[in-house]
N, C-alpha and C positions, 0 to 999 in steps of 0.2 A: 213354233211350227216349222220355222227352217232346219232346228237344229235335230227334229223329227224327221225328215225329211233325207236330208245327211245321214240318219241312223241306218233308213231303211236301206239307200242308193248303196252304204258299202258292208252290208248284210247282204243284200240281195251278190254284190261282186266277190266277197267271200264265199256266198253258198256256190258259186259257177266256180272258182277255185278252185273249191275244193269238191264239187263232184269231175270237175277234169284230172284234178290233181288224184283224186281216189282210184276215179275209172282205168290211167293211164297207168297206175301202178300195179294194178289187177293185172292188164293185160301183160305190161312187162315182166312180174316177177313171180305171175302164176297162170301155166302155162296151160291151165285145164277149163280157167275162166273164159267163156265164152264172152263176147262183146256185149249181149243185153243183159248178162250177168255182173258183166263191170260197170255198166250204165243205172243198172239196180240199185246198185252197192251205192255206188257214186249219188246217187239221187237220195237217197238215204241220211247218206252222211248229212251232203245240202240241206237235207228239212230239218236237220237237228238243228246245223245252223241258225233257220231262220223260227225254229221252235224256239231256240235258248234266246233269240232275240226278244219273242212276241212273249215270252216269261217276264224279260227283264223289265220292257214296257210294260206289261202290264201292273208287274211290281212298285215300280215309279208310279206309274198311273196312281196307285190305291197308297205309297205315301204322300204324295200331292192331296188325295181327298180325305186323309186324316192330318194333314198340316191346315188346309183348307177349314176340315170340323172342326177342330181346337183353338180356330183364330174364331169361327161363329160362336165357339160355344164361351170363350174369353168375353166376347163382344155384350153375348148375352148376358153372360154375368157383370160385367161392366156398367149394363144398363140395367140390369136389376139391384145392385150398388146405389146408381145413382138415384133410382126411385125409390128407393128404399129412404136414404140419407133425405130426400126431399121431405116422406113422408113423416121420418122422424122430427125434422125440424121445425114440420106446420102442426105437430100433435105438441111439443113442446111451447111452439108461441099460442097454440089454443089452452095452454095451461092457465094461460093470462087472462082468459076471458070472465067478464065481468059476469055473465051466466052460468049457471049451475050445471043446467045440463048440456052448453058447449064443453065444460071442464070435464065430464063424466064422459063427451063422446072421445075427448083427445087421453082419457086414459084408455080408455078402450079398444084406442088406436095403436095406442106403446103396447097393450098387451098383444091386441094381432100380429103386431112387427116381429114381436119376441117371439112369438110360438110358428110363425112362418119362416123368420133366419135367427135359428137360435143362437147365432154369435151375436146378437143382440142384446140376449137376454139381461145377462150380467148390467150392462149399459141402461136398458131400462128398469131394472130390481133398485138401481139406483136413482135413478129420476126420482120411481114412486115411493123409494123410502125420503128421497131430499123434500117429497112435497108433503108427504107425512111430518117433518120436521118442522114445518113451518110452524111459528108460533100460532097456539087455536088457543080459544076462551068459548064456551057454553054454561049455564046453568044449569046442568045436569051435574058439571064439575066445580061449583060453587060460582064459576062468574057472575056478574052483576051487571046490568044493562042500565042505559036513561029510559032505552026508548024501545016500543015493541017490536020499530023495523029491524031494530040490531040483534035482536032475538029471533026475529026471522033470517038475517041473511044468516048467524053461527049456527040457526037449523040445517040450511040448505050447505054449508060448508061442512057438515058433519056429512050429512048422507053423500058430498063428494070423497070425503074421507074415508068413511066405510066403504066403499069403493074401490077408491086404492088399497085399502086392505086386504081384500077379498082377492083381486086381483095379482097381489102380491103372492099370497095361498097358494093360489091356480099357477104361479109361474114355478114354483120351488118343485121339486122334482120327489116322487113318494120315496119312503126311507130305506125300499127293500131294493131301488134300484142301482146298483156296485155300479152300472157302467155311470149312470148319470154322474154330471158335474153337482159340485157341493156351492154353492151360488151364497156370496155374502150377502149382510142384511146390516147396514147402520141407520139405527133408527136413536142416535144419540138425542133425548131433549123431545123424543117424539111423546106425544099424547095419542094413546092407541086404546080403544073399546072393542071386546068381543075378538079379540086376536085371537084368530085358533091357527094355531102351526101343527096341529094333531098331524102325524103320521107323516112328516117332510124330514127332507136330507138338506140340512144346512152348515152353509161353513163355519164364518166368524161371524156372531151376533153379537153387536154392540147395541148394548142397548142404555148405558151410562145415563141417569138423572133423567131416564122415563118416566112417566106417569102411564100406568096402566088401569083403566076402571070395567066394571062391569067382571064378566067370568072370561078367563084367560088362557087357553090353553096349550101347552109346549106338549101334552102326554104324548108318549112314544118316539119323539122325536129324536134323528141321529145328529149330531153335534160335533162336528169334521173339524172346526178348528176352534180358536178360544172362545169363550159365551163371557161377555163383560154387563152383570148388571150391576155395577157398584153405583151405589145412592139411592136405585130406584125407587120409586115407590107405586105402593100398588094398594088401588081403593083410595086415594084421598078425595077429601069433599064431602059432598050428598052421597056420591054413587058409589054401592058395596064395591067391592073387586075381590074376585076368589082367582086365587091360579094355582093349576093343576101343572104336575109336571112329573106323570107317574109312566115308569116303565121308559123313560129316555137313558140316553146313552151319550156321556161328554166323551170324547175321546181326547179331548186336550184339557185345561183349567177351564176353570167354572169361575166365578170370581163375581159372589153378592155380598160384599162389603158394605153396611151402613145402609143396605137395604130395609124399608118398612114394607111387612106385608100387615096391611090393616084386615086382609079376609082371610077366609079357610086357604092355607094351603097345605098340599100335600105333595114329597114327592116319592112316593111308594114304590118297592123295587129300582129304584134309577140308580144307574151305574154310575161314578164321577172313576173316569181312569186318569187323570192328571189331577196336578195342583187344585185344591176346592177350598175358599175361604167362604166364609159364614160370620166373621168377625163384626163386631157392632153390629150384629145385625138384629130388628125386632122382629120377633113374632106377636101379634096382636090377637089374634084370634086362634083357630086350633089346628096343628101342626101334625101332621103325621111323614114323618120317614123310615116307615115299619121297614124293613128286609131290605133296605139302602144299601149298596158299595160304594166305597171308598176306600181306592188302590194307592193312592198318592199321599202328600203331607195334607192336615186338614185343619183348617184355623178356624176355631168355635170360640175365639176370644168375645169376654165384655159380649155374648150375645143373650137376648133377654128372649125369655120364652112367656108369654102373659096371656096363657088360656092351656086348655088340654094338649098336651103335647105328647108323640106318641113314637119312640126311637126303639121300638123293639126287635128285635131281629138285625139291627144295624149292623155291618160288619165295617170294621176297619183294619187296611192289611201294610198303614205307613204312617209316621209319626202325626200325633192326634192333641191341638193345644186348645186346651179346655177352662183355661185360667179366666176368671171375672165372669161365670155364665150365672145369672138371674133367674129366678122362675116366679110365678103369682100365687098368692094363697089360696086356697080353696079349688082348687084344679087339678086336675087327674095328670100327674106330671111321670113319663114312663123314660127313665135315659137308661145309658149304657151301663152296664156292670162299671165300677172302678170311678165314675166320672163323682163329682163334687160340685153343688151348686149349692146358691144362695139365695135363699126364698125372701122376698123382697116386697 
């Protein structure tokens, strides 16, 4: 306030300067100026003066009140930060709860977090894939119980699993969208039912030494960086498992090595634009990759086809290793022109 004060006192003694100084020049060095003609002028000049003053203040004024906003609006975000970081840390220790549906509300909670500060997201995609990972056993996937409670809690562990699955879904961003981020997914060792990733933009999927049952579906889906299902299996136990995977798009290596698919799968139209192995790999049941691409090297070693298999319209446009492929008798077996297998 003083140093406001001070601004004004010698604003105000400049503007009397210089309308004396103005007026007094009038009169001396033009000689037609009348005195309230020099007093005009001179009064003139002064209000510029104290106009270019009440500019500069004002200017100061309005960056003081955006230095001002930028410190509330820091503050604010600071404290949305920390409530944020609180909330994620009590959804996290509610993961622990010996209840069903606390565990169901504290994922629920990691999904709100995500989809209100999506720099979250990533952080939670991984939570829900670490609790996906957790070792599970049910009777659906051949487990074996003593006793009926423990058939009941791997019920209630299931339906919080399906859950984070679902949620999983919901966080991954659709495949037509170029701006969205491509959000990873490691579900190494996960036991996953009813997976559908239809129609999401994903980055790197790891999915190494998965067990997948029931119907599975990746169809349409964009695939931004490498897809690892080596070992997987899919359908083991009681429960079928079919997986679709038609009309998707790898844009890096693909890589199902030593993979068993025990159900129908198919992956129809789907583009592999990188490295694509198939190598040891089983087909059990009936297999279509009608009007397939593959742009990259493609390793079809020692892979066994044992049911209707259906490669027609295939295209391959980079070196293609075919050496030890197997097929079953009595099955409608359709490969590529030039290829050689061995009915088994």
């Amino acid at each position: 306030m003083g140093e406001r004060k001070i601004g004004l006192v010698a604003t105000i003694a400049i503007a009397v300067v210089v309308l004396l100084g103005v007026s007094a020049a009038l009169m001396v060095f033009d000689q037609r100026t009348t005195g309230a003609d020099a007093l005009r002028t001179g009064g003139l000049a002064a209000g510029s003066v104290v106009a270019l003053y009440a500019l500069w203040l004002n200017d100061r004024r309005r960056r003081t009140e955006e230095q001002r906003q930028e410190l509330e609006d820091r503050r604010v975000e600071l404290d949305r930060d920390r409530i944020a970081d609180e909330r994620f840390a009590r959804a996290i220790e509610l993961l622990g709860h010996e209840t069903d549906q606390v565990r169901v509300g504290a994922l629920h909670a990691l999904a709100g977090l995500a989809r209100n500060r999506p720099d979250y997201t990533q952080t939670v995609l991984d939570v829900l894939c670490s609790y996906l990972r957790r070792p599970f056993a049910h009777v659906r996937y051949g487990a074996e119980f003593e006793t009926r409670a423990e058939e009941d809690e791997a019920e209630r562990m299931l339906q919080v699993r399906l859950t984070a699955q679902r949620l999983v879904v919901e966080l991954l961003p659709r495949a037509g969208d170029a701006d969205a981020p491509a959000y990873d997914l490691d579900l190494t060792g996960a036991m996953l039912e009813y997976f559908d990733v239809a129609d999401r933009k994903i980055g790197t999927l790891t999915l190494r030494y998965g067990k997948l049952f029931s119907d599975n579906n990746f169809s349409r889906c964009e695939f931004h960086g490498p897809v690892w299902f080596t070992s997987a299996t899919i359908g083991p136990g009681r429960l079928y498992g079919r997986f679709r995977c038609d009309d998707a798009v790898f844009h890096q290596l693909a890589w199902f090595p030593g993979v068993e698919f025990n159900g129908r799968t198919s992956f129809r139209r789907t583009r592999f634009t990188g490295t694509t192995k198939f190598n040891e790999t089983r087909f059990s049941a009936t297999l279509s990759m009608a009007d397939a691409e593959f742009h990259a090297h493609t390793d079809f070693r020692e892979a066994h086809f044992g049911a209707d298999t259906d490669l027609s319209g295939t295209t391959f446009r980079g070196e293609v290793v075919t050496t030890g492929i197997t097929t079953s008798p009595d099955h409608d077996v359709t490969m590529p022109a030039g290829w050689t297998v061995t009915t088994r």
